[in-house]
TORMIPA-286372 format. One record per atom (N, C-alpha, C): residue number from 1; atom name; x, y, z. Coordinates in nm, 2 decimals, padded with zeros to 4 digits. Layout:
REM residues N
<resi->NUM name->CA east->X north->Y up->Z>
...
//
This chain:
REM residues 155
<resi->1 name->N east->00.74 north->00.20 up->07.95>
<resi->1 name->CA east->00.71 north->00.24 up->07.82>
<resi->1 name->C east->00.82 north->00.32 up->07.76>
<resi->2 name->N east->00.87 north->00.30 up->07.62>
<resi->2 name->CA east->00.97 north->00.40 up->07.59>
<resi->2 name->C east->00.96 north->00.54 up->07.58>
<resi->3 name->N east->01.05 north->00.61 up->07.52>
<resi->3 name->CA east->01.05 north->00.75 up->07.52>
<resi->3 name->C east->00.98 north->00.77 up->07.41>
<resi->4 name->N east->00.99 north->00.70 up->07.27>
<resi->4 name->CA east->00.93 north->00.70 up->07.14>
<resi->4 name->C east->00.80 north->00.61 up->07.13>
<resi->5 name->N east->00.70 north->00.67 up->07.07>
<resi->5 name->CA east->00.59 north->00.65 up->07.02>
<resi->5 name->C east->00.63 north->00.58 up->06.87>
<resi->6 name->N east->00.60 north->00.47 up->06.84>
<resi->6 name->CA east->00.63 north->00.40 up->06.72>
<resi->6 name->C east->00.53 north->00.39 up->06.62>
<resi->7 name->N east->00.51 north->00.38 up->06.51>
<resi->7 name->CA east->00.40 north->00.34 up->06.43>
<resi->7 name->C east->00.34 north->00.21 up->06.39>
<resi->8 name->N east->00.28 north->00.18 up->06.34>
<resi->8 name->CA east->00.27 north->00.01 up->06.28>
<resi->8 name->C east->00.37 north->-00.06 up->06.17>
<resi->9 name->N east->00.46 north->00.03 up->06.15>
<resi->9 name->CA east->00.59 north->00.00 up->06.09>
<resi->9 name->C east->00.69 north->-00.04 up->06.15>
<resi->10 name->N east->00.68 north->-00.01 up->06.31>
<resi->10 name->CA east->00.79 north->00.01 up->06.37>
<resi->10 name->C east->00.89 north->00.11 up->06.39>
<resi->11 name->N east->00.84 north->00.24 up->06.29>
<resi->11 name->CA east->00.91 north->00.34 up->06.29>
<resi->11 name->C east->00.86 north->00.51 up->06.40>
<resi->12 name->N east->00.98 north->00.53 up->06.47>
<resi->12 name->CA east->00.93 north->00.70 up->06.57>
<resi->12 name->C east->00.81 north->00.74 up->06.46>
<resi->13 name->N east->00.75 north->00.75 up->06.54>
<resi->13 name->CA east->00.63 north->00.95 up->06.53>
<resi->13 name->C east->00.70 north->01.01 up->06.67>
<resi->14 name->N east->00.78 north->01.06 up->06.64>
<resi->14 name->CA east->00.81 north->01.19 up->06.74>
<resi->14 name->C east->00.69 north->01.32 up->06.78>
<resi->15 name->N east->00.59 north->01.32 up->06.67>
<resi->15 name->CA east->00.52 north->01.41 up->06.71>
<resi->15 name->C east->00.35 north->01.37 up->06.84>
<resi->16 name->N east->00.38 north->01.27 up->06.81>
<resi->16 name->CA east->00.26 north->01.17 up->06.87>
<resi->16 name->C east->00.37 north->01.09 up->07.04>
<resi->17 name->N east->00.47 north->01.09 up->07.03>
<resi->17 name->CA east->00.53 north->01.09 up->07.10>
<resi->17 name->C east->00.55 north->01.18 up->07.23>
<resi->18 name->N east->00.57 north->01.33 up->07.19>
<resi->18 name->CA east->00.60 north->01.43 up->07.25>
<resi->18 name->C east->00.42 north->01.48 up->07.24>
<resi->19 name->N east->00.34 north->01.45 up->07.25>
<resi->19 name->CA east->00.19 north->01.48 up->07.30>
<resi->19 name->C east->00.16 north->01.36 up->07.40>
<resi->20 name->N east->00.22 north->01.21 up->07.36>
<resi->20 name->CA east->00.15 north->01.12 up->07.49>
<resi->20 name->C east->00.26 north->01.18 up->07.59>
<resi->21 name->N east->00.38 north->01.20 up->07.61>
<resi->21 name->CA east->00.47 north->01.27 up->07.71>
<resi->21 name->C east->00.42 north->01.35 up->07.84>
<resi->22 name->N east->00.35 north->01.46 up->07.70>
<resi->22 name->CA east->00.32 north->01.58 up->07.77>
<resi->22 name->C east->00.14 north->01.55 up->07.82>
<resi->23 name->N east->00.02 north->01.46 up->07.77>
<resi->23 name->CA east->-00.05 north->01.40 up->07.80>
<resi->23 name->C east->-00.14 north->01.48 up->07.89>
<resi->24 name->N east->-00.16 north->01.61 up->07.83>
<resi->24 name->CA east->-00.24 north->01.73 up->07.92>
<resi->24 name->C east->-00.37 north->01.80 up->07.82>
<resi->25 name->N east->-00.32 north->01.75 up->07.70>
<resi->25 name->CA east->-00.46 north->01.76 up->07.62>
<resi->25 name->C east->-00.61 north->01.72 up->07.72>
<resi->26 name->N east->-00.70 north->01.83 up->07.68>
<resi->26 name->CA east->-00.83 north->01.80 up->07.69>
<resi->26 name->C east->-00.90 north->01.71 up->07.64>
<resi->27 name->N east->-00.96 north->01.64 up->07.70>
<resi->27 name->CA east->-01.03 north->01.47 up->07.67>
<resi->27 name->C east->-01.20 north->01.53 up->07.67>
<resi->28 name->N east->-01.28 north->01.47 up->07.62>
<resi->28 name->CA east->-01.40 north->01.54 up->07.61>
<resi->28 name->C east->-01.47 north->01.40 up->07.62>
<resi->29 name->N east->-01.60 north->01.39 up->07.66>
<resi->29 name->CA east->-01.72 north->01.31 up->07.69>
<resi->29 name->C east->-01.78 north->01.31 up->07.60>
<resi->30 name->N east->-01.77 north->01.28 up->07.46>
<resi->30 name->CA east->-01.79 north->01.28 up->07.32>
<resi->30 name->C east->-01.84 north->01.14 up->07.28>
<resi->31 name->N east->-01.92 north->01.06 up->07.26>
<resi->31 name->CA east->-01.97 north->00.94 up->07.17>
<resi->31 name->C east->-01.98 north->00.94 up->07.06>
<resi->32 name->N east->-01.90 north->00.92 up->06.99>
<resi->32 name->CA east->-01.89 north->00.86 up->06.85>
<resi->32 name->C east->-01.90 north->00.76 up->06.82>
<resi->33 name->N east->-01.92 north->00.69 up->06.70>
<resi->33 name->CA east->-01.96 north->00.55 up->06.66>
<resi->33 name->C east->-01.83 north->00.55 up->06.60>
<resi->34 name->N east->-01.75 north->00.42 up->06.61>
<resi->34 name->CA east->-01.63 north->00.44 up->06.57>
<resi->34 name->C east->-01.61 north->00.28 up->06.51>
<resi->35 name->N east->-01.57 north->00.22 up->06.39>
<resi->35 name->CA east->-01.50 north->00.08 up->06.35>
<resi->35 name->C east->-01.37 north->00.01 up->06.42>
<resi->36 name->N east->-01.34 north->-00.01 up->06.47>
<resi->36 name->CA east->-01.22 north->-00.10 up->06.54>
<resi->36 name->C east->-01.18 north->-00.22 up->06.50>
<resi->37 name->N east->-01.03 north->-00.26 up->06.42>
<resi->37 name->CA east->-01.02 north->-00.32 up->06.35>
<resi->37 name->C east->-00.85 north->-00.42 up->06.38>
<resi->38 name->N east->-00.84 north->-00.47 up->06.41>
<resi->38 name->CA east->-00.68 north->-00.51 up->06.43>
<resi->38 name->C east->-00.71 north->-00.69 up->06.47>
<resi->39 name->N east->-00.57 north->-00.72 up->06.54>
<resi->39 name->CA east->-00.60 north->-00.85 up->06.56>
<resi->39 name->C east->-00.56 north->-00.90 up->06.68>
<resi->40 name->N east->-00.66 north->-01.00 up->06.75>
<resi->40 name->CA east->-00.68 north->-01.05 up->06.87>
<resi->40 name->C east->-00.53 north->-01.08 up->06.90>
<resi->41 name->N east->-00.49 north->-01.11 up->07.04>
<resi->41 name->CA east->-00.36 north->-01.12 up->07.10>
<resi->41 name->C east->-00.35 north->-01.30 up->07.03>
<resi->42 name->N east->-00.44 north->-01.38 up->06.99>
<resi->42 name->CA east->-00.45 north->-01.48 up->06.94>
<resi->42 name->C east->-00.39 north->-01.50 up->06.81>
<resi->43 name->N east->-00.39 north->-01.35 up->06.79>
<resi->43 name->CA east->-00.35 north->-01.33 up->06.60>
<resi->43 name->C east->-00.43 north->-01.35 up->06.53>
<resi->44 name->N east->-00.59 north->-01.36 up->06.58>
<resi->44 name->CA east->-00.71 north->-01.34 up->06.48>
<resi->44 name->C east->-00.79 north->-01.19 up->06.42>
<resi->45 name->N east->-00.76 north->-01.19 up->06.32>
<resi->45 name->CA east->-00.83 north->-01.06 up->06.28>
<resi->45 name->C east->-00.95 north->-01.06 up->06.33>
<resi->46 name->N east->-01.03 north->-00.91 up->06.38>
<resi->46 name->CA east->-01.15 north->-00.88 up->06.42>
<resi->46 name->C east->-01.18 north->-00.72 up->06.40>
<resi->47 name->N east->-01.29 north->-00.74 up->06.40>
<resi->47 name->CA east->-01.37 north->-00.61 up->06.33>
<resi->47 name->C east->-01.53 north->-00.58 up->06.39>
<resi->48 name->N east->-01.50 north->-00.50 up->06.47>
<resi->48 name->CA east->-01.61 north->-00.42 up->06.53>
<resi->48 name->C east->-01.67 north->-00.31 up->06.54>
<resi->49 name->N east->-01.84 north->-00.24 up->06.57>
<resi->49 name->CA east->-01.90 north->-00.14 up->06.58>
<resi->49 name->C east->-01.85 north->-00.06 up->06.75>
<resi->50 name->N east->-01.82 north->00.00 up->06.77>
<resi->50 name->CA east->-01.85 north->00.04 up->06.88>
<resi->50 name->C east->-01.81 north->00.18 up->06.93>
<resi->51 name->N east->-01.85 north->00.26 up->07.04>
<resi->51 name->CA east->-01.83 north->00.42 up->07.02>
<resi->51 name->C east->-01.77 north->00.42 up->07.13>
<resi->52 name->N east->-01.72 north->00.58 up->07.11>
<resi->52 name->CA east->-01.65 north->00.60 up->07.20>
<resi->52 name->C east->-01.71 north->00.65 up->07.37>
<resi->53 name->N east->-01.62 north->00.66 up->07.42>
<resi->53 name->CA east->-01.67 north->00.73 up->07.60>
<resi->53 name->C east->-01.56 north->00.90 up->07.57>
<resi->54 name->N east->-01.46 north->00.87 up->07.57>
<resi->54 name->CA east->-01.41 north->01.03 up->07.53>
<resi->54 name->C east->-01.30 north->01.01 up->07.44>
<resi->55 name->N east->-01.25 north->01.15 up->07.40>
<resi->55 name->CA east->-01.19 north->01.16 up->07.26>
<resi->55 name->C east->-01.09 north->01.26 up->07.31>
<resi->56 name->N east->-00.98 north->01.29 up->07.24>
<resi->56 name->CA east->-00.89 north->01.41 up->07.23>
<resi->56 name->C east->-00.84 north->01.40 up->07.12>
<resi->57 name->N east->-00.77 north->01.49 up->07.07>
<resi->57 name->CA east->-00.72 north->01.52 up->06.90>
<resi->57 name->C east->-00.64 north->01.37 up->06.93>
<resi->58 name->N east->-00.53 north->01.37 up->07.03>
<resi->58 name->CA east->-00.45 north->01.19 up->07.04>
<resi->58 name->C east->-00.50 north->01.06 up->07.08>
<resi->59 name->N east->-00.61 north->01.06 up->07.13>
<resi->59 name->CA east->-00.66 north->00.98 up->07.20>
<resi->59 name->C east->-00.83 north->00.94 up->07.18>
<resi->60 name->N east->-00.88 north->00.83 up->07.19>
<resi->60 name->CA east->-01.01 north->00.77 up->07.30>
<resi->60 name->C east->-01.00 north->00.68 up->07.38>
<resi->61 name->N east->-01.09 north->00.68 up->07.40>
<resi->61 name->CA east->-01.14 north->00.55 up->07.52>
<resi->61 name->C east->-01.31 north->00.53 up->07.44>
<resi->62 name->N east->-01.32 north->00.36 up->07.43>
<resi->62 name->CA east->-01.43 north->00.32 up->07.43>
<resi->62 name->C east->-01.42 north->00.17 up->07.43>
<resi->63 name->N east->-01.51 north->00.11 up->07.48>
<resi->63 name->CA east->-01.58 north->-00.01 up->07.49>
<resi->63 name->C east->-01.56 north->-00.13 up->07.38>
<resi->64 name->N east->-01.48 north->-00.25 up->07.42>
<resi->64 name->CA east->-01.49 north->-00.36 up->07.31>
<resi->64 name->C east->-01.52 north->-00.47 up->07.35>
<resi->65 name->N east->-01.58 north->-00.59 up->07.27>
<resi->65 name->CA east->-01.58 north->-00.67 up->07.30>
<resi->65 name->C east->-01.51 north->-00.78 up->07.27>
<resi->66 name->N east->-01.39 north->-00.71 up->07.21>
<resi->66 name->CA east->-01.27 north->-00.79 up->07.19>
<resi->66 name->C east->-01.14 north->-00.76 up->07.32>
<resi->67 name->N east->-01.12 north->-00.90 up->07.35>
<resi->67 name->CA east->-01.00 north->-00.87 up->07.49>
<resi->67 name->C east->-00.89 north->-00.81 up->07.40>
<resi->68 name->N east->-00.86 north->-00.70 up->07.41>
<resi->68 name->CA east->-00.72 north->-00.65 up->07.32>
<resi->68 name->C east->-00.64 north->-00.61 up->07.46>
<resi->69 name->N east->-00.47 north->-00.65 up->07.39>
<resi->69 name->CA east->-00.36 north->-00.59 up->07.54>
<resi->69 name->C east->-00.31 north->-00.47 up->07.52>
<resi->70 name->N east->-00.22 north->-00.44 up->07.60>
<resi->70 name->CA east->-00.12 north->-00.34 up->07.61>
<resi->70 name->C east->-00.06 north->-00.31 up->07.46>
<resi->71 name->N east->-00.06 north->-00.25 up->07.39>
<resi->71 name->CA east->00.08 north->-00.21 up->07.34>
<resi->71 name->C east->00.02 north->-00.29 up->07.19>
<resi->72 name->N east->-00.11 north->-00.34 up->07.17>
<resi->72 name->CA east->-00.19 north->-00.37 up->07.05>
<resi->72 name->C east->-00.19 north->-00.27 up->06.97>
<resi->73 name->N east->-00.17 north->-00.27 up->06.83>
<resi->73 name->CA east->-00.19 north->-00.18 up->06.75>
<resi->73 name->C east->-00.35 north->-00.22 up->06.67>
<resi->74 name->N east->-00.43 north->-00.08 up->06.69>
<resi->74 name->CA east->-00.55 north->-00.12 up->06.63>
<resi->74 name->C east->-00.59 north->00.01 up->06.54>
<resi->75 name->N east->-00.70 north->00.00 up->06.43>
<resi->75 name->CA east->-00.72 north->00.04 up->06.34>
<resi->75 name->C east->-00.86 north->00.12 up->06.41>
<resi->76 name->N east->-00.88 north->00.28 up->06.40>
<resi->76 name->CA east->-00.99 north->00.33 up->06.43>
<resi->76 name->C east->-01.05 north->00.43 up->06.32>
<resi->77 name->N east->-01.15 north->00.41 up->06.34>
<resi->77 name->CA east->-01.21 north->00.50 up->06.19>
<resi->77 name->C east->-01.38 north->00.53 up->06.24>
<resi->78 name->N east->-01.37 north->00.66 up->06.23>
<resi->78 name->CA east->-01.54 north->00.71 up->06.25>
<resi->78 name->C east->-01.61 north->00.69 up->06.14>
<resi->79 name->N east->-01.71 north->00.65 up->06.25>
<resi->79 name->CA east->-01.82 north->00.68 up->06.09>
<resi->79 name->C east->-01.99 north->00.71 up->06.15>
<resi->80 name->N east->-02.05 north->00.77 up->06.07>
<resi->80 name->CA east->-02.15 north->00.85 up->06.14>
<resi->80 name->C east->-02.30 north->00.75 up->06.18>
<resi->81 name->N east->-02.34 north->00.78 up->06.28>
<resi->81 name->CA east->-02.47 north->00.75 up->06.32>
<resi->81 name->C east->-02.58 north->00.74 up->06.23>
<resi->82 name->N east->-02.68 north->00.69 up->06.20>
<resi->82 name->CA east->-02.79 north->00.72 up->06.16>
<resi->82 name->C east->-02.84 north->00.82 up->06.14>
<resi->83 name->N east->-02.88 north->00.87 up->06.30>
<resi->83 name->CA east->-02.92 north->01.01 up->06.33>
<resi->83 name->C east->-02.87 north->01.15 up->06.32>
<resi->84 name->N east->-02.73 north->01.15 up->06.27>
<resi->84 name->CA east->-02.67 north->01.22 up->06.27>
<resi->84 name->C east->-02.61 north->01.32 up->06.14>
<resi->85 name->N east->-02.56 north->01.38 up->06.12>
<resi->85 name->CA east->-02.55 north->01.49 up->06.05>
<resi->85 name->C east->-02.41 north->01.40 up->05.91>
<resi->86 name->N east->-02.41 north->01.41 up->05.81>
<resi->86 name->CA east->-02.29 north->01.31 up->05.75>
<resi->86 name->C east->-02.15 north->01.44 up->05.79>
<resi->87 name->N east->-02.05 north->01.35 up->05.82>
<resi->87 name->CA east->-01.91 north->01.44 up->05.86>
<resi->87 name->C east->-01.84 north->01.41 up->05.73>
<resi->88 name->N east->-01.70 north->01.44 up->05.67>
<resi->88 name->CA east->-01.66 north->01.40 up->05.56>
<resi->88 name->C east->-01.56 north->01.30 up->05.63>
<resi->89 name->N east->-01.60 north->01.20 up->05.53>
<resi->89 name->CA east->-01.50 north->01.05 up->05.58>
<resi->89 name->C east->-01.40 north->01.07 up->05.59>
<resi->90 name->N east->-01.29 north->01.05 up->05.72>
<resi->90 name->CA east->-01.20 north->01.01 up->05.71>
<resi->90 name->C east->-01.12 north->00.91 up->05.70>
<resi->91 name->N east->-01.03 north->00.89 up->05.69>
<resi->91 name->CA east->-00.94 north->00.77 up->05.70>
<resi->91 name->C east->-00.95 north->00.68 up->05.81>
<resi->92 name->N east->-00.90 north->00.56 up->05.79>
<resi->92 name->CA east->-00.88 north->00.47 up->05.97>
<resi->92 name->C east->-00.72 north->00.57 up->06.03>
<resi->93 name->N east->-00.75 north->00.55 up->06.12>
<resi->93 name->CA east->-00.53 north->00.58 up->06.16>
<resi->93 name->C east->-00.59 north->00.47 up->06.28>
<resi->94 name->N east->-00.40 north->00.45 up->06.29>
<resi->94 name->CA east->-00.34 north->00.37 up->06.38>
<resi->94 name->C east->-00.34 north->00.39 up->06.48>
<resi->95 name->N east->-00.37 north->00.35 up->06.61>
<resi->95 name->CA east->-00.39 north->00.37 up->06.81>
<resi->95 name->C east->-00.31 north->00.25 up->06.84>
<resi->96 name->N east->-00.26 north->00.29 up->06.96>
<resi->96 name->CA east->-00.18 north->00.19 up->07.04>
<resi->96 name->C east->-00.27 north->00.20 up->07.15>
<resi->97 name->N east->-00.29 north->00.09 up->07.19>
<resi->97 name->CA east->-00.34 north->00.03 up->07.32>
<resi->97 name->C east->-00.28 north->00.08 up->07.46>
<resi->98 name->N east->-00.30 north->00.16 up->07.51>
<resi->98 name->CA east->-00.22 north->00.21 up->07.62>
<resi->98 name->C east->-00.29 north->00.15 up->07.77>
<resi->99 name->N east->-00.41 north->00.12 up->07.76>
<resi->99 name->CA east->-00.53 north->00.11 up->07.86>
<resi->99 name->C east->-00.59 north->-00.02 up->07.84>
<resi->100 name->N east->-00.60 north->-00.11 up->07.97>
<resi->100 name->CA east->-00.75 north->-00.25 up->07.88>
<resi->100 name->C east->-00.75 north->-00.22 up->08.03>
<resi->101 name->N east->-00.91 north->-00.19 up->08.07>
<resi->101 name->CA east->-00.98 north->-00.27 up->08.18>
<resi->101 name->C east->-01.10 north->-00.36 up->08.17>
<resi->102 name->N east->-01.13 north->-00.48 up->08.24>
<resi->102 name->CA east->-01.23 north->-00.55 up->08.27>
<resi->102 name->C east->-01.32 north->-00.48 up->08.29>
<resi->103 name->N east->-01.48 north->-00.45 up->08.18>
<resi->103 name->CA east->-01.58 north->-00.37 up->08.26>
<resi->103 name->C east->-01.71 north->-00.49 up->08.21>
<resi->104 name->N east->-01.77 north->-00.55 up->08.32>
<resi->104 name->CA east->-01.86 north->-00.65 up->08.27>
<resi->104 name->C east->-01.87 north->-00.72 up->08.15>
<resi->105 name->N east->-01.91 north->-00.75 up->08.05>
<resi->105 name->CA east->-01.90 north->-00.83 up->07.98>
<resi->105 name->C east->-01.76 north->-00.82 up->07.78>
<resi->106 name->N east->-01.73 north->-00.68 up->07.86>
<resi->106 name->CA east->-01.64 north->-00.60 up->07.74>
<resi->106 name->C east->-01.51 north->-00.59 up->07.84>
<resi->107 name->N east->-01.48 north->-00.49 up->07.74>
<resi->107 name->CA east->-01.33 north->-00.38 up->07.80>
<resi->107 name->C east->-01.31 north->-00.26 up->07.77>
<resi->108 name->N east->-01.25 north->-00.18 up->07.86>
<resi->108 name->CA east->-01.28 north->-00.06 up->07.86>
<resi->108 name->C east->-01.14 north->-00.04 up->07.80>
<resi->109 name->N east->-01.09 north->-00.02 up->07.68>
<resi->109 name->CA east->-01.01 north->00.03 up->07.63>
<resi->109 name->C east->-00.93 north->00.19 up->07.61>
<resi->110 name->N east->-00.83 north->00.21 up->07.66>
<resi->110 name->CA east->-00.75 north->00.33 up->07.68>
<resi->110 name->C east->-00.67 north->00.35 up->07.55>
<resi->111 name->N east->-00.69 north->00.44 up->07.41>
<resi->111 name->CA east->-00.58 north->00.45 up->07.30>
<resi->111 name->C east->-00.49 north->00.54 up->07.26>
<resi->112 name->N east->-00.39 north->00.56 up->07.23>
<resi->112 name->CA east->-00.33 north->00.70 up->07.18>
<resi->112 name->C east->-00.31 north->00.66 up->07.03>
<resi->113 name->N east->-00.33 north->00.82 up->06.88>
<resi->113 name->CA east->-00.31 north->00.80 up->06.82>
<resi->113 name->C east->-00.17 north->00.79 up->06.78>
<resi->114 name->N east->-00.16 north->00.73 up->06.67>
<resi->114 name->CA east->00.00 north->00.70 up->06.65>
<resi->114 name->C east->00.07 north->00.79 up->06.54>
<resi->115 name->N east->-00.04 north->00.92 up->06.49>
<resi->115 name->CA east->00.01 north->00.96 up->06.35>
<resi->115 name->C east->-00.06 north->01.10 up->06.34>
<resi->116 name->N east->-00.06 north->01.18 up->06.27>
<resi->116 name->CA east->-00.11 north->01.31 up->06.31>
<resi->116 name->C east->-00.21 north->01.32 up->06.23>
<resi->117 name->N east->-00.27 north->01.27 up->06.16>
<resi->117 name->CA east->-00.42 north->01.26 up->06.10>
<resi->117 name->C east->-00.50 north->01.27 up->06.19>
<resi->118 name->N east->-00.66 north->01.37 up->06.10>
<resi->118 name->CA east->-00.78 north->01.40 up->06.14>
<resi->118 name->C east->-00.84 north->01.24 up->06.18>
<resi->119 name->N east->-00.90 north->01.25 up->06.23>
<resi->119 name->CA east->-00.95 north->01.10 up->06.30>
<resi->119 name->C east->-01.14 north->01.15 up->06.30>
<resi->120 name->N east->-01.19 north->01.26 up->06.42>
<resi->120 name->CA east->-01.30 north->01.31 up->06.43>
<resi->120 name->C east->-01.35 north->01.39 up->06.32>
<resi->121 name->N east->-01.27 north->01.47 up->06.28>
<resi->121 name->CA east->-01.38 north->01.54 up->06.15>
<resi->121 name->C east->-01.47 north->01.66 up->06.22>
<resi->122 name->N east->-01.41 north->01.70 up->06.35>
<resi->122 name->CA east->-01.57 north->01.77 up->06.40>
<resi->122 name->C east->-01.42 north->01.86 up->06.51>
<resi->123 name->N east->-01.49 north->02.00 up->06.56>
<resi->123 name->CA east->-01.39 north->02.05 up->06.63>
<resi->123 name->C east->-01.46 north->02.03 up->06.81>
<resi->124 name->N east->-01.39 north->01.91 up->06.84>
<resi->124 name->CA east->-01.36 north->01.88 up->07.00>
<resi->124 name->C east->-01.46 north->02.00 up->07.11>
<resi->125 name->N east->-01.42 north->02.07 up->07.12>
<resi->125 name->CA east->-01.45 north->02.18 up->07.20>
<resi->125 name->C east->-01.59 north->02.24 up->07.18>
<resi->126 name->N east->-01.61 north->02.21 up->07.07>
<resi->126 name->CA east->-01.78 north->02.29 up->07.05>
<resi->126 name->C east->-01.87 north->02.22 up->07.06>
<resi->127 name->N east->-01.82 north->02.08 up->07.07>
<resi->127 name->CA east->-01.92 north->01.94 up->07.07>
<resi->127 name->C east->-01.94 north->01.93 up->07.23>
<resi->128 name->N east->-01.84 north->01.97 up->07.30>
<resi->128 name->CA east->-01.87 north->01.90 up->07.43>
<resi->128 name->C east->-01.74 north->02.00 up->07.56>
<resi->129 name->N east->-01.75 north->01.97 up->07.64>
<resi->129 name->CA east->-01.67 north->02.05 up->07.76>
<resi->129 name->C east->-01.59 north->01.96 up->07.76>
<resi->130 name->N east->-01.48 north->01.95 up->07.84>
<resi->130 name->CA east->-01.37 north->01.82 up->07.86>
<resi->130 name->C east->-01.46 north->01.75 up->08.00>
<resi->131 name->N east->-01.38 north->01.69 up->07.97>
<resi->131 name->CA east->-01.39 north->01.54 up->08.07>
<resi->131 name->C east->-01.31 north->01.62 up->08.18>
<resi->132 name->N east->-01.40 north->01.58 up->08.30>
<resi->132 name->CA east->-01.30 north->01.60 up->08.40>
<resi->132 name->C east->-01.19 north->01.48 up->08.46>
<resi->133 name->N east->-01.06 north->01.48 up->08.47>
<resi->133 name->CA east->-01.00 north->01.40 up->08.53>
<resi->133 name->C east->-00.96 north->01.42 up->08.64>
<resi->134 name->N east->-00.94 north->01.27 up->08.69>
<resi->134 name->CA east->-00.93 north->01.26 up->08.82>
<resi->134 name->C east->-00.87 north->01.41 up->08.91>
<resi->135 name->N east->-00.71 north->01.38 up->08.81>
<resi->135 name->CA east->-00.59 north->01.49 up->08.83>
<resi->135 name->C east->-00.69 north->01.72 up->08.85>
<resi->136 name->N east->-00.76 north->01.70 up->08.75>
<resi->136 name->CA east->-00.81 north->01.79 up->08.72>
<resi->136 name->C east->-00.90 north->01.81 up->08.83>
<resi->137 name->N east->-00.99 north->01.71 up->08.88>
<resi->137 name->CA east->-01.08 north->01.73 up->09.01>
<resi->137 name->C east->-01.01 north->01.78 up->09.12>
<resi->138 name->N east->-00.94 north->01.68 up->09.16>
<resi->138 name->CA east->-00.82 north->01.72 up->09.31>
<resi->138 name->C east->-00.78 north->01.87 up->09.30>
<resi->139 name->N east->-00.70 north->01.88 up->09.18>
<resi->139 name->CA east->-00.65 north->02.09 up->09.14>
<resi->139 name->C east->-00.80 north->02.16 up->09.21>
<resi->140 name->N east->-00.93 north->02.14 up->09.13>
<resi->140 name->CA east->-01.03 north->02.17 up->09.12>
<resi->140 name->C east->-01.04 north->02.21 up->09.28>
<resi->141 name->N east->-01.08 north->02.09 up->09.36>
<resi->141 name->CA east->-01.11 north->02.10 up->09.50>
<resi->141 name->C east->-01.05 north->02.14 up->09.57>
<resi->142 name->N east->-00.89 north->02.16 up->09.53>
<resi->142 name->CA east->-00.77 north->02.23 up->09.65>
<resi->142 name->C east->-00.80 north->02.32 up->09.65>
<resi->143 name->N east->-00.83 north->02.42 up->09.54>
<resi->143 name->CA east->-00.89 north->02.59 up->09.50>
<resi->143 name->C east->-00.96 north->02.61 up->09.55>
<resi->144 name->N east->-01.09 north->02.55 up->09.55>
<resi->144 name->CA east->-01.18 north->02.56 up->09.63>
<resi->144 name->C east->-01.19 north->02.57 up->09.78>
<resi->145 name->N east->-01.09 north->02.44 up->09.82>
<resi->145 name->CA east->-01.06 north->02.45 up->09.98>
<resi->145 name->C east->-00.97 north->02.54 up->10.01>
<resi->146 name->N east->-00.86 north->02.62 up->09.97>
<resi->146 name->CA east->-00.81 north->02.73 up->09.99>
<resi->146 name->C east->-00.90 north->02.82 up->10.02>
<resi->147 name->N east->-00.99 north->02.87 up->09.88>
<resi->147 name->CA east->-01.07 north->02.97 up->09.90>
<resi->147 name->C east->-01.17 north->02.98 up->09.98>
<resi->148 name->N east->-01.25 north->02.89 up->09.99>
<resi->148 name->CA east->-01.32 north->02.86 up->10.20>
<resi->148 name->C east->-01.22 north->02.94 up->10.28>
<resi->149 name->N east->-01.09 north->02.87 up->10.36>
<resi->149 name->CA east->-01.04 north->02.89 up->10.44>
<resi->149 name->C east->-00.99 north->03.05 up->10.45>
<resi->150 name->N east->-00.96 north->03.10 up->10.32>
<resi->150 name->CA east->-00.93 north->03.25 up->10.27>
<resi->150 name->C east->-01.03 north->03.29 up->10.34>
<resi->151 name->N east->-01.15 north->03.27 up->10.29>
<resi->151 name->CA east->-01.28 north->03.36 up->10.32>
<resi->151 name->C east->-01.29 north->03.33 up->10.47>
<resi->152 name->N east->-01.33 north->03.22 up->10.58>
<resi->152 name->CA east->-01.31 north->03.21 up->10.72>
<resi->152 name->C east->-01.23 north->03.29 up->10.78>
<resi->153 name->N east->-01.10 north->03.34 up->10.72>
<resi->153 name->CA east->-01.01 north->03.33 up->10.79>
<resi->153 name->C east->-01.01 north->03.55 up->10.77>
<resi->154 name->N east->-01.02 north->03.56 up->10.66>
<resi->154 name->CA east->-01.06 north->03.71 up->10.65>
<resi->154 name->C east->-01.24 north->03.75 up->10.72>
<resi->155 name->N east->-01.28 north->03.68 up->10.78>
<resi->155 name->CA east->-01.40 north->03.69 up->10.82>
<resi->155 name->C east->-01.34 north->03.67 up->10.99>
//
């Protein structure tokens, strides 16, 4: 992958760039209903409902049932539930495809945004805790197993 994060123009975001880099933002377990819009690796336009699994000011991950690849530029734009409270609309922005996995009859899609626009409309952290990652678990458990052996060992 390059050093530069590009836009749907072809042109740097340096700032979206130097966040996937550094890629330590908190990811949250957030479901949103979200539009997804770009075009199949076929070069067919497609346009779908579907929400997310988690979110960060740069990023989600959610569910398609369109095969999209690596390095796809796709169009995301929230929009509110039924049951839910109205948020003030925002715009679509641009995501690059960073992620496709095979999950039963979809794909589990990995995105970074490409542009510094509001995307969620809602502030991250009060909606939900982060997501634990993998990375974050292991830290998690080493602490832990230190502090056992501390305690055995002062005992």
């Amino acid at each position: 992958m390059s050093d530069h994060h590009k836009d749907a123009t072809g042109l740097d975001t340096p700032m979206a760039s130097v966040h996937l880099s550094e890629r330590r933002e908190a990811r949250y377990a957030i479901s949103f209903e979200i539009e997804v819009s770009g075009l199949t690796s076929d070069g067919l336009p497609f346009h779908e409902r579907t929400t997310t699994i988690n979110v960060s000011k740069w990023g989600c991950g959610f569910f398609s049932s369109v095969a999209l690849s690596t390095d796809d530029i796709v169009s995301v734009r929230r929009v509110c539930k039924p049951d839910e409270p109205p948020v003030p609309e925002q715009p679509p922005a641009f995501f690059q495809v960073m992620r496709v996995e095979r999950k039963g009859q979809g794909w589990l899609i990995g995105a970074w945004k490409m542009g510094g626009e509001e995307v969620w409309g809602a502030d991250l952290e009060k909606l939900a805790k982060p997501a634990e990652s993998r990375l974050e678990s292991r830290k998690q458990r080493g602490a832990a197993q230190r502090s056992v052996l501390r305690e055995k060992k002062d005992t």
